[in-house]
C-alpha positions, 0 to 999 in steps of 0.5 A, a space after each residue: 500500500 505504502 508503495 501505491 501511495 508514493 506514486 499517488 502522491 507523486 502524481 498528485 503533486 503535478 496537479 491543482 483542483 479538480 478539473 485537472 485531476 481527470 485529464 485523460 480517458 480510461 485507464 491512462 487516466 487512473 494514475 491522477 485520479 487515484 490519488 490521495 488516500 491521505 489529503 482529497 477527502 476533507 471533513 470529518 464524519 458527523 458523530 452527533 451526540 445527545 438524546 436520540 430523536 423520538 422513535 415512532 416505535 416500528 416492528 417492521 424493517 424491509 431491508 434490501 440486498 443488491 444481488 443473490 445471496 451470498 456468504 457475505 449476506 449470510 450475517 444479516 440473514 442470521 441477524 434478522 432471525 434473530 430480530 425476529 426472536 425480538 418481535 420485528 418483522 424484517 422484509 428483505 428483498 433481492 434486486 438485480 442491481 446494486 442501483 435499483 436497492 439504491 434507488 428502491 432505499 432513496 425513495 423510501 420503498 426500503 428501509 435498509 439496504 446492502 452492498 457496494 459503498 460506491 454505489 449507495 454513495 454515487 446515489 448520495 452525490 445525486 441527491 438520495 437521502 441515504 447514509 452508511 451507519 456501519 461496514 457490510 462485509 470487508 474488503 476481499 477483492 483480489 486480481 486473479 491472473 493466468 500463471 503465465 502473467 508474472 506482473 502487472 505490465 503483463 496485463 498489456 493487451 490481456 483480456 480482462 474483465 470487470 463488473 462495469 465502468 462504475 464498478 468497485 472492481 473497475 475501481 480497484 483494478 484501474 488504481 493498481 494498474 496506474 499505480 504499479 505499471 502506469 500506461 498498461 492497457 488490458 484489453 478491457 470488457 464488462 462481465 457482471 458478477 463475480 462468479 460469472 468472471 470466475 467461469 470465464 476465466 476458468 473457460 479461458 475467455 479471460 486472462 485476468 479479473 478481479 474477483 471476490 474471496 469465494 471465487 478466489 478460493 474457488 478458482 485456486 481448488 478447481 484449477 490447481 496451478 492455472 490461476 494465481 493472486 497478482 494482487 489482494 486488496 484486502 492487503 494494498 488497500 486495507 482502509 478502503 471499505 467497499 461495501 456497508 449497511 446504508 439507511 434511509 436518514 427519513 426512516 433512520 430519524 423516526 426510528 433511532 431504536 430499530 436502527 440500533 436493534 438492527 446493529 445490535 443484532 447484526 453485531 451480535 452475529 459478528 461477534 458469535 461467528 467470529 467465536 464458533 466459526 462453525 456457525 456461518 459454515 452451517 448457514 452455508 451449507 443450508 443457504 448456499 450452493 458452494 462445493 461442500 469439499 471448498 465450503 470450509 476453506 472459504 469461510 476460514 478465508 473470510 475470517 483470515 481478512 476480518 470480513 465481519 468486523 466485531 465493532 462495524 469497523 467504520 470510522 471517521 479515518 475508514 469513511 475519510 480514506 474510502 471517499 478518496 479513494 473512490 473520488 480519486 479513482 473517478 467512481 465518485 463526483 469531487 465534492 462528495 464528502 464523508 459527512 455526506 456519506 455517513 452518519 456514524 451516530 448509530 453505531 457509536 449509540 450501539 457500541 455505547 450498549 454493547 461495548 466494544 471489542 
């Protein structure tokens, strides 16, 4: 990361505002627009403290997840039955798209939602009365590569696909590609979803991709020697937080209880999954359809990168760093800002209750 930085930096400095900090297309452009983990977000996250606001006393939350289930919506799942055991009624609904959960939670039809900071914040840019109150799933995003590709310039002309211009992984991918071997152009498609990116790539459609932690583990056991990490980003860029629990700030306002019940009970689970591991791997094996002969190894993965934090993990600093990234990295508008991003006085309420670990 500290080597990442130093080029960041470096690039940094040969330029002034905004306007030329996107001089140029696509991928040549990443080098100044990555920049700044440490100066381009500026603020601080508002932690409001005082008296919470009048709660309207709801028993019923309807929750959105912005794909599938996978093994990083396994907590909340485990966390609304929980809930459940406590009298509320908790609603969730799978969309298709990151941005129809977005768009369904700015507009109220949610209440909570699930996924992609980038998106629920893009969202937030263009008006939506949204917030993160808390980290989702942490950060496991690796490059995976054909053995045959050593560095990163050997990317040059590669096929190499990402979930979309937008995306967190076009994102990541195009910072590491600027920062560690600047002018390399892979031969660039768009593959929604991770498991779909794993597949070509296991069909040799593809000689790299950024991945999530299951397919990484997926593609090493189905295909011993063919594949190999070119970078985990869990370890170049550990502040960056790409995923999280976002709230409609109207909902959050009338019903400061049910938010903090719902932190609660999802930190409840945290903390139990972390101490018996054994926990989520029976969760997945009844909700999943993951290779019972992989099942254990990737749960045991996600656990190794701290994937479901004990406290949420958000932080001003964590929040700070992952707005530069993601304006730096043009995924976001300059001008957005952490305060406008997230509120992180329900957090800190729960904590308060529950303590910190």
């Amino acid at each position: 990361m500290l080597r990442i930085l130093r080029v960041v930096r470096a690039r940094w400095a040969t330029v002034t505002g905004h306007a030329a900090l996107f001089p140029s297309p696509r991928w040549l452009s990443i080098g100044a627009r990555f920049g700044l983990l440490a100066g381009l977000a500026v603020g601080s996250v508002t932690v409001r403290p005082g008296d919470a606001p009048a709660d309207d006393g709801t028993r019923r939350i309807r929750v959105a997840f912005s794909s599938t289930v996978d093994l990083g919506d396994l907590p909340s799942l485990m966390a609304h039955a929980l809930l459940a055991t406590q009298g509320y009624e908790v609603v969730p609904t799978f969309f298709a798209h990151a941005q129809l959960a977005a768009d369904a939670l700015a507009r109220g039809q949610m209440d909570v939602g699930n996924g992609s900071t980038r998106t629920y914040w893009a969202a937030i840019a263009k008006g939506a009365d949204v917030a993160t109150i808390m980290e989702q799933v942490g950060n496991g995003w690796a490059i995976m590569a054909a053995t045959e590709i050593r560095t990163c310039a050997d990317l040059h002309g590669r096929p190499f696909a990402v979930s979309g211009e937008g995306s967190v992984s076009a994102a990541l991918s195009r910072a590491y590609i600027a920062s560690r071997c600047p002018g390399t152009e892979p031969r660039v498609m768009s593959i929604p979803g991770s498991e779909h990116r794993a597949a070509a790539l296991l069909a040799g459609r593809l000689q790299a991709a950024p991945v999530e932690l299951a397919e990484s583990v997926h593609l090493a056991a189905r295909a011993p020697g063919r594949f190999r990490t070119l970078v985990s980003f869990a370890e170049e860029l550990p502040s960056v937080v790409t995923t999280g629990v976002h709230v409609n700030r109207s909902w959050a306002t009338r019903n400061p209880r049910a938010v903090q019940d719902y932190l609660k009970a999802l930190l409840t689970i945290h903390r139990q999954i972390r101490a018996e591991h054994g926990l989520l791997v029976a969760e997945a094996r009844a909700r999943l359809r993951i290779d019972p002969a992989v099942l254990a190894d990737v749960v045991e993965a996600h656990f190794r990168t701290n994937a479901w934090d004990a406290n949420g993990r958000l932080t001003p600093a964590v929040v700070r760093d992952s707005v530069a990234f993601f304006v730096g990295a043009a995924s976001l508008l300059p001008g957005v800002t952490p305060e406008r991003v997230a509120d992180l006085s329900h957090l800190e309420r729960t904590l308060d209750e529950i303590g910190r670990r």
